[in-house]
N, C-alpha and C positions, 0 to 999 in steps of 0.2 A: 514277866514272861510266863506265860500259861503252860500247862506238863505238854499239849500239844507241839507247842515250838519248841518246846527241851528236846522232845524225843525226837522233831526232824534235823534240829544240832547234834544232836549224839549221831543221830545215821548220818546226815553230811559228813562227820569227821571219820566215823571209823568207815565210810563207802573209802574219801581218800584217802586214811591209812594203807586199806586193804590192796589200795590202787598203787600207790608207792612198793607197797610190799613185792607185786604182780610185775612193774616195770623192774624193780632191784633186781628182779630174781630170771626176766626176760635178759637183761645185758651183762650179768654175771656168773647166772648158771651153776647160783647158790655157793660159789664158793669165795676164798677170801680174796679181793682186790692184791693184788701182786704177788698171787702165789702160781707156784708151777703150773698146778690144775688150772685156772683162769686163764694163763695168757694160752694152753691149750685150749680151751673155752675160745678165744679172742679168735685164734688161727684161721677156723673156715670163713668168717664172715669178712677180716683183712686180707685172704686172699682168694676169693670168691670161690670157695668149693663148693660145691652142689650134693656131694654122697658123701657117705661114711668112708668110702673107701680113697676116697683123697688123703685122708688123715696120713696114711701112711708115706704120702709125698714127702712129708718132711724127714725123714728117714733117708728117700731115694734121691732125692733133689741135691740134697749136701751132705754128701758123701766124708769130707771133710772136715766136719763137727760132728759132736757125739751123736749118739743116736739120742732122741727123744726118753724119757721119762714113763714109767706105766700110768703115773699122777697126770701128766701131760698131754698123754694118746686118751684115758679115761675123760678128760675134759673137752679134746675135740670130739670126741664120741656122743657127750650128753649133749656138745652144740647141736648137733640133727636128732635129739630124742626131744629138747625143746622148741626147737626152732620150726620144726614139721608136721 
């Protein structure tokens, strides 16, 4: 293999590293898979909120379970700082 074909393998792999990295971080919203902050993260896009100010539904909707999390309102907040 010639250094020309090395170096369009090394940018192949680190383009899709970089590109993995960009989808992880589009559907998780950087934080850790099954923590409080994520499934807030999860919130808008599972119940089609369109503004920040939805967030607070989950508070007024079900009156009956606790209120929400500051980890958990901070993660549906970063869903519209990346998502938009």
């Amino acid at each position: 293999m010639t250094l020309q074909g090395l170096i369009i393998v090394l940018f192949a792999m680190s383009l899709a590293f970089v590109t993995y990295l960009y989808v992880d971080y589009k559907e998780t919203g950087g934080y850790e898979r099954n923590s409080n902050a994520y499934y807030g993260y999860l919130y808008p896009s599972t119940n089609g909120f369109k503004k920040v100010e939805d967030c607070n539904r989950a508070n007024t909707e079900n009156p009956h379970v606790p209120p929400v999390t500051k980890e958990w309102m901070d993660g549906c907040k970063k869903y519209f700082e990346v998502n938009n």
